[in-house]
C-alpha positions in Angstrom: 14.6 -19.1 -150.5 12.0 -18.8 -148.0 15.0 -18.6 -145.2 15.9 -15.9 -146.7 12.7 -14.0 -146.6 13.1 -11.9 -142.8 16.0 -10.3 -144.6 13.8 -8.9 -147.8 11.3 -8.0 -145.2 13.6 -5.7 -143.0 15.0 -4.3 -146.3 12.0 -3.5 -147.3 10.8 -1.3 -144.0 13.7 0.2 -144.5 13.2 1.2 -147.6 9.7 2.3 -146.5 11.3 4.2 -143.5 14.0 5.9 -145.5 11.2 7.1 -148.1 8.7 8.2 -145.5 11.5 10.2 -144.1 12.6 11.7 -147.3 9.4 12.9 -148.1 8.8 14.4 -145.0 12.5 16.1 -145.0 12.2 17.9 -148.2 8.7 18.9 -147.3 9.8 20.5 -144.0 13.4 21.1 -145.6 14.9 19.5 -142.6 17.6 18.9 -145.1 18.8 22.7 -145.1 17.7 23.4 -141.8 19.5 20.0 -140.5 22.3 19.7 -141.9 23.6 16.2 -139.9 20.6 14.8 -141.4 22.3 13.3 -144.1 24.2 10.9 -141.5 21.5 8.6 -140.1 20.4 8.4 -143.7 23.6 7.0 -144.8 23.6 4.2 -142.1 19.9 3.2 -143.1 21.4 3.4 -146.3 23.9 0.9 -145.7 21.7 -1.5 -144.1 19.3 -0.8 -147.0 22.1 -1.7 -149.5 23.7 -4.4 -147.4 21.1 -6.2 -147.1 19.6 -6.2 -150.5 23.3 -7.2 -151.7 22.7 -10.1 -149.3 19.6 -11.4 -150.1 20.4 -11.1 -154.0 23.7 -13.3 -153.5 21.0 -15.1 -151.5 23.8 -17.2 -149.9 23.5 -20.0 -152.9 25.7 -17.9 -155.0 28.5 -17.5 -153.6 31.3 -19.3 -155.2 33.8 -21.0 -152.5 36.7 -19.6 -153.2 35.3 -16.5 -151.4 34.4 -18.2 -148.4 36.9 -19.3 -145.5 35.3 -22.5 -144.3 35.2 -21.5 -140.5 33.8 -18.2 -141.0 32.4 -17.6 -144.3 35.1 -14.5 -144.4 34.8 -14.3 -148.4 31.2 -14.0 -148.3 31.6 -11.2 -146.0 34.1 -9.1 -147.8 31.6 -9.4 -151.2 28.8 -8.2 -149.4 30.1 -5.0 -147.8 32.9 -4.8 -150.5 29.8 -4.5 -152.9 27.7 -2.0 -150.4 30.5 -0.1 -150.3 30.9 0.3 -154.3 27.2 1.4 -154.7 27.9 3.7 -151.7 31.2 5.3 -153.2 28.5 5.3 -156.7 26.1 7.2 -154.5 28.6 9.6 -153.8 29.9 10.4 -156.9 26.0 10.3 -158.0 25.3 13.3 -155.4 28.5 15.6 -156.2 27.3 15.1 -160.3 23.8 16.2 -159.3 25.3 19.3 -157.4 24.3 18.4 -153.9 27.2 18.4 -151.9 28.7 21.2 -150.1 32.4 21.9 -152.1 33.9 23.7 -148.1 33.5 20.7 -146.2 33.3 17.8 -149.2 35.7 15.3 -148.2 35.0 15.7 -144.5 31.2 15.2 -145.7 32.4 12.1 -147.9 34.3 9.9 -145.2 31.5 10.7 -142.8 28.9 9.1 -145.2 30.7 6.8 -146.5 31.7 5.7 -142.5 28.0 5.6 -141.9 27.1 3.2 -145.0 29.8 0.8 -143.9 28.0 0.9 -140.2 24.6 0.7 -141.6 26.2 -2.5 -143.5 27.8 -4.2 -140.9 24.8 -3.8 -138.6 23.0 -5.0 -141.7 25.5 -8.1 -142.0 25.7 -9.1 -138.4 21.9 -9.3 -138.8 21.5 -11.2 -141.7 24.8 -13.8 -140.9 23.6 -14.1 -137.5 20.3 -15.5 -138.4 21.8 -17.7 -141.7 25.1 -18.5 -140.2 24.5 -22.4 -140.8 22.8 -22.0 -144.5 25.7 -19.2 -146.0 28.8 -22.3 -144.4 26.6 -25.0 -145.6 26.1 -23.8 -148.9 29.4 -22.2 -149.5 30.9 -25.3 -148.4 28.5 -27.5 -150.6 27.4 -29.7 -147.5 23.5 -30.2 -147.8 21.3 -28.1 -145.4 
């Protein structure tokens, strides 16, 4: 557990970042007065997402039928197949609330929904990179 605390701790300052940011853009409405401003929001979003889905699987849980043993390929597809469910959710939460523009609404969709899955595989690469060894070891059930 403690291995895996760096990737709480980056979550976390983004989570701090994003909010800051937030704030700051409704304040100013930088929202309405930017309207791209959504987009680097979406990829903090997905690294946001990505790696809280990663720390809560928090590489023990992951049964090994999911992972290839070279690789760790299964472990990969549940972590940005589950960002990219709570992104699609986040969608679908944002056209119920009456946020999205109905002109451009698909082309605004694939563009966020391409930026979560950027932010997460940034947010991946990261996370694997640094707990390469622990995810193989303990999806493989080798000791670490």
């Amino acid at each position: 557990m403690k291995r895996d605390h760096p990737v709480l701790v980056f979550a976390a300052f983004i989570a701090v970042l994003v909010a800051s940011l937030h704030i700051a853009a409704s304040a100013f409405y930088w929202y309405w007065t930017m309207p791209w401003l959504d987009i680097p929001f979406h990829f903090l979003g997905g690294i946001f997402t990505s790696l809280l889905v990663f720390w809560f699987l928090r590489i023990k849980h992951v049964p090994r039928f999911l992972s290839n043993k070279q690789s760790g390929s299964g472990f990969f597809f549940l972590v940005i197949g589950v960002t990219m469910l709570i992104s699609a959710g986040w969608e679908a939460l944002e056209n119920l609330a009456g946020v999205v523009n109905e002109t451009d609404y698909i082309f605004d969709t694939s563009i966020d929904l391409a930026m979560d899955l950027l932010g997460a595989l940034s947010a991946y690469y990261f996370a694997f990179s640094r707990f390469k060894d622990t995810i193989l070891a303990n999806v493989l059930g080798a000791e670490k």
